[in-house]
N, C-alpha and C positions, 0 to 999 in steps of 0.2 A: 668453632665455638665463638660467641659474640656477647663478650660481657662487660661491663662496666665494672666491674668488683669479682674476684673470686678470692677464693679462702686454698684451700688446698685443691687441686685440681684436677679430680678424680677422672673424667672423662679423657683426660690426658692422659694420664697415667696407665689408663686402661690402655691409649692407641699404643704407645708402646709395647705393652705387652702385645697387641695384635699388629704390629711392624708394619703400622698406617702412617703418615704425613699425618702432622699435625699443623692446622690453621687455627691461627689463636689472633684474636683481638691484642694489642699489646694493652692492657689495664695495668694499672700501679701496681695489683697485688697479685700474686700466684704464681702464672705462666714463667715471668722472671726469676721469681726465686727460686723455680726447680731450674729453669735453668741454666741459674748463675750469670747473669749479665750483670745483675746487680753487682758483682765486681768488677766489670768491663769497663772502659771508660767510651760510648755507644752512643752516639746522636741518632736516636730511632724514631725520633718524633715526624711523626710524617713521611715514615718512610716505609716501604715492605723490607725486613728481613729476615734471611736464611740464617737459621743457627742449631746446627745439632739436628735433632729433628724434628725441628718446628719452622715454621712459615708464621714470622707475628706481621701484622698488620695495623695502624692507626685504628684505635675504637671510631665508632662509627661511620667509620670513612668505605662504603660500601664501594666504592672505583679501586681501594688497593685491596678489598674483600675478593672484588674478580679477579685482580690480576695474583693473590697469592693463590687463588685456584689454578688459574690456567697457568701456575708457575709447577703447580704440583700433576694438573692435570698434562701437560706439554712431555713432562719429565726432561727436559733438555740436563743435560750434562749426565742423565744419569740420576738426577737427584733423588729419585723416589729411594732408588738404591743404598745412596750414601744415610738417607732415611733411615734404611733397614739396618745398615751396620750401626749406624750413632744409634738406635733404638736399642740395640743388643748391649751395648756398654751403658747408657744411661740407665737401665732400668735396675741394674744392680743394685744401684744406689735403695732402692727402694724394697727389694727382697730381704724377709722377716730375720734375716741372721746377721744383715748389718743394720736394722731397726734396732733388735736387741741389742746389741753393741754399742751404740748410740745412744741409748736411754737408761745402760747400765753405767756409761761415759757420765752424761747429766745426772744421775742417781748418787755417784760416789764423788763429785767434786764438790 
């Protein structure tokens, strides 16, 4: 994915559920907040990083656009792997009975 802006970041959220590597542009909005870097203290600017199960990369910067490919395509350490299991705990986050929970949280406070 290569975007300048996103909102909620459905097409991620989908790879997880299909326990793919995600390559994401690092933009200010989306990608980070699911996340959670946005709590990290992170110099990512200009840089390719690994986190969970995402590959972000500099917006428009198509030279760390190939190499977080050939990071996910190489699989060196195993990565695709550690992908699949960080996908399997991330996505939790995101199934309908801790949504509900969440919104019944914001509801009664």
């Amino acid at each position: 994915m290569s975007s300048n802006y996103e909102w909620l970041p459905v097409v991620q959220i989908e790879s997880l559920v299909c326990k793919t590597p995600i390559i994401s542009s690092n933009c200010k909005t989306g990608p980070k907040e699911i996340i959670n870097l946005n709590n990290k203290n992170y110099n990512i600017e200009n840089k390719v990083i690994i986190w969970d199960c995402w590959i972000l990369y500099p917006v428009w910067d198509l030279d760390k656009l190939v190499e977080s490919m050939l990071i996910s395509y190489k699989n060196e350490n195993n990565i695709n792997k550690l992908f699949i299991k960080n996908s399997n705990e991330k996505i939790k986050e995101f199934d309908i009975k801790n949504i509900i929970k969440l919104r019944e949280k914001i509801i009664n406070e």
